[in-house]
N, C-alpha and C positions, 0 to 999 in steps of 0.2 A: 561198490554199488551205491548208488547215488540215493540219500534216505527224502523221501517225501513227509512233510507232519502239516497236521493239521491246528489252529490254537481256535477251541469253540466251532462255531458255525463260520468263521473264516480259512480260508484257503490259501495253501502258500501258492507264493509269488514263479515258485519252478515250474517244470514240467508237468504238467499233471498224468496220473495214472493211466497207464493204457485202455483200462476198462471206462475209464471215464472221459474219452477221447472224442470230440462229440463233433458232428458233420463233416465238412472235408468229402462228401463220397464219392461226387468226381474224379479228385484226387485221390483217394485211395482205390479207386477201381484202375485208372491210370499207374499208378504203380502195381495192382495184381498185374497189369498184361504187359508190364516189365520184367516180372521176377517168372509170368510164365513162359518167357521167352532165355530167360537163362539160361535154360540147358540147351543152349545151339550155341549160344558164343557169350564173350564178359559183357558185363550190362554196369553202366554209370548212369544214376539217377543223380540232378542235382535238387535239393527242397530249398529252395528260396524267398525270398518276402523280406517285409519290413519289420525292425522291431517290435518284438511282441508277437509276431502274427503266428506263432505255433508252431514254428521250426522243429524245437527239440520236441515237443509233443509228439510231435508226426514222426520223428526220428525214435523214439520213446515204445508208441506204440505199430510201428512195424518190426522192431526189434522182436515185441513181444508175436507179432503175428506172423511174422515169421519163425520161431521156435515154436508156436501152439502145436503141441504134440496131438490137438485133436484137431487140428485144421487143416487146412492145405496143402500147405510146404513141408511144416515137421522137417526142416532146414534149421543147419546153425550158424548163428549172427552174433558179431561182436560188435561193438560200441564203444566206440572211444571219444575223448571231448579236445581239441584246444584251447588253452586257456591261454589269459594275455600276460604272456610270463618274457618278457624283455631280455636278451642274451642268451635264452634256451633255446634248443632247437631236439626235433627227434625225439623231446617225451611223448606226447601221444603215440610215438611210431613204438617206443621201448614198450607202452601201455598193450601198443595192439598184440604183439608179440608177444609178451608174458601172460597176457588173458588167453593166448593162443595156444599158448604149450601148456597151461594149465587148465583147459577146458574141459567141464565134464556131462553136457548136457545130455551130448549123443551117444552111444557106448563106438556106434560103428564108423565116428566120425573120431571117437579116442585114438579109435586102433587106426585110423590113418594118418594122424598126427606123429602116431608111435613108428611110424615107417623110418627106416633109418636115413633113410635121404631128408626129409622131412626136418626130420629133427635136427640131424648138421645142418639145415639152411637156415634153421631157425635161430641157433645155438650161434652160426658165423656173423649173422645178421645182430645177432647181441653185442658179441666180441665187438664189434665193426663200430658200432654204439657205444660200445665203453671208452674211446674213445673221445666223444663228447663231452664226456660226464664233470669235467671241470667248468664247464658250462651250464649245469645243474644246480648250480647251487644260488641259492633264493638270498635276499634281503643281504646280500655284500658288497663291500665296495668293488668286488671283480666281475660284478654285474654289467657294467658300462662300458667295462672292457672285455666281456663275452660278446656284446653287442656287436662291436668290431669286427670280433672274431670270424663270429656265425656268418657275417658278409659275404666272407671270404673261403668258408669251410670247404666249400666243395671245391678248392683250386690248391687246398693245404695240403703240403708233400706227409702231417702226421695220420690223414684222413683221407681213405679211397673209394670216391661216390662211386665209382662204377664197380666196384665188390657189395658195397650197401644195395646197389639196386638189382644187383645180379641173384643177390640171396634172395631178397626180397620174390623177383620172378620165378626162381629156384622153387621156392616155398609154394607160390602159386599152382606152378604147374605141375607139380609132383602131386600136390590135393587134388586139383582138377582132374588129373585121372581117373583117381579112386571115384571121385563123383560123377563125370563120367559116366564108368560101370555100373553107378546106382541109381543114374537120373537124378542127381542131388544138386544143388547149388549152396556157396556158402556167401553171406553176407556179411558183411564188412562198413560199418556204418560211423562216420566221424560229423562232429558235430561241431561247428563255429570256424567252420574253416577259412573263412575271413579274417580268423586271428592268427592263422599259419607263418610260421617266419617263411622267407623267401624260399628257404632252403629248403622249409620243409613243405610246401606248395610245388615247388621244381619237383620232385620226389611223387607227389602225389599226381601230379602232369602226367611225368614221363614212366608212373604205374598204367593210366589210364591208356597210353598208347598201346600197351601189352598185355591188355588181362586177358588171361586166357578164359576158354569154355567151362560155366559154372564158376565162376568167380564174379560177383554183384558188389557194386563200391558206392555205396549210397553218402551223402554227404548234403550238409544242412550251411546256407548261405545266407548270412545279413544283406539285402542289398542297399546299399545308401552311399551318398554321395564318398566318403572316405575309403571307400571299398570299390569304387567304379573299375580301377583300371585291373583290378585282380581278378572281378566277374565277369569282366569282358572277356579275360583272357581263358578265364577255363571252360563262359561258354562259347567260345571259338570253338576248343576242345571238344566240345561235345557237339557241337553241329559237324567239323571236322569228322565223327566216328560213328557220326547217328546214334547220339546216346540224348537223353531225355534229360528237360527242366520241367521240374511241378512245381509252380508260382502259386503260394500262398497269399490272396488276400482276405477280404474282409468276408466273414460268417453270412451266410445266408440266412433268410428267416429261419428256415427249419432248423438249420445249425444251430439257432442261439435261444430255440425254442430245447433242443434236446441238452445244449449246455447248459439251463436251466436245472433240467429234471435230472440230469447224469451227475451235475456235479453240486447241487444245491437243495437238489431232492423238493425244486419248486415250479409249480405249474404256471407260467403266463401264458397272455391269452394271444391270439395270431397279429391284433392290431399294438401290443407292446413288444414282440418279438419285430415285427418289423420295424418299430422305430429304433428300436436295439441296434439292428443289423445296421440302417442307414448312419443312423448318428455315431456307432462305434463299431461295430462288426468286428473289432480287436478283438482276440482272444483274452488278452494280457487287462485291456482296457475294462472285459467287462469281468474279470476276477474282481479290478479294485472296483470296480459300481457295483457288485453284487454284493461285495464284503461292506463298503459301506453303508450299502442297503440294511442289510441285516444287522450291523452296528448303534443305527439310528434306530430299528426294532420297528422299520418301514413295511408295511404290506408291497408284497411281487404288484401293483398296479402301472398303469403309465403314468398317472397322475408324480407316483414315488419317484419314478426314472426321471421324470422331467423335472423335478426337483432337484436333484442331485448329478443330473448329467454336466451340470457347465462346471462343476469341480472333478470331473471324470474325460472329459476332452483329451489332457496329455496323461497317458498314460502312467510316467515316471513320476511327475508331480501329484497322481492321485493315491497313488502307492506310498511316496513318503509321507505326504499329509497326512491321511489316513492312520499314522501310526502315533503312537503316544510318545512321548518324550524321552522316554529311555532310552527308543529303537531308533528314535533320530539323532539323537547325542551318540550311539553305537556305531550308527553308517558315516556320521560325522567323522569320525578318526578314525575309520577303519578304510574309509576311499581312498585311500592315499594310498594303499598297500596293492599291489599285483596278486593275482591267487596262484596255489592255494594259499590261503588265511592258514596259517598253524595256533592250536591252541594256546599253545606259551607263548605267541606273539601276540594272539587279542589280548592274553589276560594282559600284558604288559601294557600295550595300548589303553589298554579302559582301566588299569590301575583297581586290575580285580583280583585278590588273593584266594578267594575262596575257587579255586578250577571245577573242582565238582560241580557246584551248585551252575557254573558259568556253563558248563559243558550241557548240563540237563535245559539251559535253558536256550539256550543254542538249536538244542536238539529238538525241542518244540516250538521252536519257530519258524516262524513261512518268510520271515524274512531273508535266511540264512539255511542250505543246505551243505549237509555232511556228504563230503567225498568218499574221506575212509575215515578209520580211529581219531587221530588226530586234524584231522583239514578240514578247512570249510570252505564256503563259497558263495559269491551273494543270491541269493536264490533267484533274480535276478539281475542280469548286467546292467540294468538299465537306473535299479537304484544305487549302483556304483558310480556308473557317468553322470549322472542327473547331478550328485551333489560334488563331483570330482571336478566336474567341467562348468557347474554353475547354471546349467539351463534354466 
């Protein structure tokens, strides 16, 4: 589970809370008449936009509204992320899989996991993936030569894609039954799929051509020039199958009047909401102008926004500036590294002995979010590339 913190009246740089998720309501009306149309046949949603614009949010909080045991669906959803990990292939997929067999939200969705079909397709599907696993392993010099590998994986006589993808559907259509019989659907939600190795994009493809009834595969895309010819390709996919894109762009007034109050607990008035919206309507953009709104100890006015807007334009350069020296000399050495971040490797990097105190501080930062126990990740990508790539 992915930890969100908060340091004072600033807000990290991640995802924000489902409850504090604030306009979109086009877009999320647009996805309810997706998810209620799941139970006739599989449904692919892709969430798209530019950096910053709310991706994993929206990914974040349908997750959670789709499990609201007092809402709608009362559906279970899984979540998985890829990250930009070089020579690996198939962890998100080992992620999806293990949250899968280990799920405990639903009791009636337990007992269909617990079907012995079920569970051998899940369990071959691992096997199948162990496999790879020499290819897992982070910060080595047989990184560069996993890279190779994965090229090549699905043509390699040690590895058999069409067993991987057979369990895979296996798995599907055996739950799909049971949901089915209950009018249920399950979601399935992967985020930064832009970062997907080849291999593991071909997989997600030639799932999309086969989901069966009640099966929902929701998926979160960067769109920008380095990523052109992979979004082309998958929204071929989805016009090919009649499945749906929700293109995220900039907040509307209302939106960044309610991102205001939802996530700042501050009231502006309709004529600074609307310059809000026009001059940045970023999501990402207006976390760092609000935070260093409230830094500088500025009144919510337009007068204050116009003041501090032209250091708020790029979002990634307002987010590092914004931070004090410490946390720029931390993103400094630590760009260089692919996620996840492990704790014994930052301490070594920042030449910090004391872990504990490093870990707590970690932990209450908005710059840096906790994957699991030990991993982190930068709370957002964008002050990784910003200082890795020099923008």
């Amino acid at each position: 589970m992915i930890q969100i913190h908060r340091m004072g009246s600033e807000l990290s740089f991640g995802p924000c809370p489902p409850e504090e998720f604030s306009g979109r309501l086009d877009e999320r009306k647009k996805l309810y008449e997706v998810l209620r149309g799941a139970k006739d046949r599989g449904r692919v949603v892709m969430v798209s936009g530019g950096r910053g614009s709310g991706k994993s949010s929206f990914l974040d909080w349908a997750e959670s509204e789709i499990q609201n045991e007092s809402g709608e669906f009362k559906c279970p959803a899984i979540k998985v992320q890829f990250l930009e990990t070089p020579g690996m292939v198939f962890t998100a997929y080992r992620d999806l899989l293990t949250d899968l067999k280990g799920h405990q939200k639903f009791g009636w969705f337990r007992k269909s996991l617990e079907n012995s079909k079920v569970r051998t397709s899940i369990d071959a599907a691992l096997t199948i993936l162990e496999k790879t696993s020499s290819l897992a392993a982070l910060y080595t010099p047989g990184v560069n030569a996993g890279v190779a590998v994965a090229k090549g994986l699905t043509s390699s006589d040690s590895f058999d894609y069409t067993k991987l993808i057979s369990a895979f559907l296996h798995i599907f259509r055996s739950v799909s039954e049971d949901l089915a019989e209950r009018d249920q659907f399950f979601a399935i939600l992967l985020d930064d799929v832009q970062l997907s190795s080849d291999t593991d994009f071909r997989l997600m493809n030639d799932l999309i051509q086969s989901l069966p009834v009640g099966i929902v595969l929701i998926t979160a895309f960067r769109r920008e020039a380095d990523y052109y010819e992979k979004h082309a390709k998958l929204q071929g996919e989805l016009l090919r199958y009649d499945h749906t894109e929700i293109v995220l762009g900039g907040m509307d007034e209302a939106g960044v009047e309610e991102f205001a109050k939802l996530r700042y607990n501050l009231s502006i008035d309709d004529k600074t909401a609307k310059h809000l919206s026009e001059k940045i309507g970023d999501p990402l953009c207006l976390v760092g102008c609000f935070n260093r709104l409230q830094n500088r100890g500025l009144p919510p006015t337009l007068e204050s926004f116009q003041e501090i807007l032209p250091q708020c334009l790029d979002h990634a350069q307002c987010l590092y500036t914004g931070l004090d020296q410490i946390w720029q000399d931390r993103i400094n050495s630590l760009c260089i590294l692919d996620p996840p971040l492990f704790l014994s490797i930052i301490s070594c990097m920042l030449g910090e002995k004391n872990i504990t105190r490093l870990k707590d501080e970690f932990d209450q930062s908005h710059v840096f979010r906790r994957l699991d126990r030990e991993k982190y990740e930068f709370a957002h990508p964008s002050l990784r590339e910003y200082r890795r790539k020099g923008w």
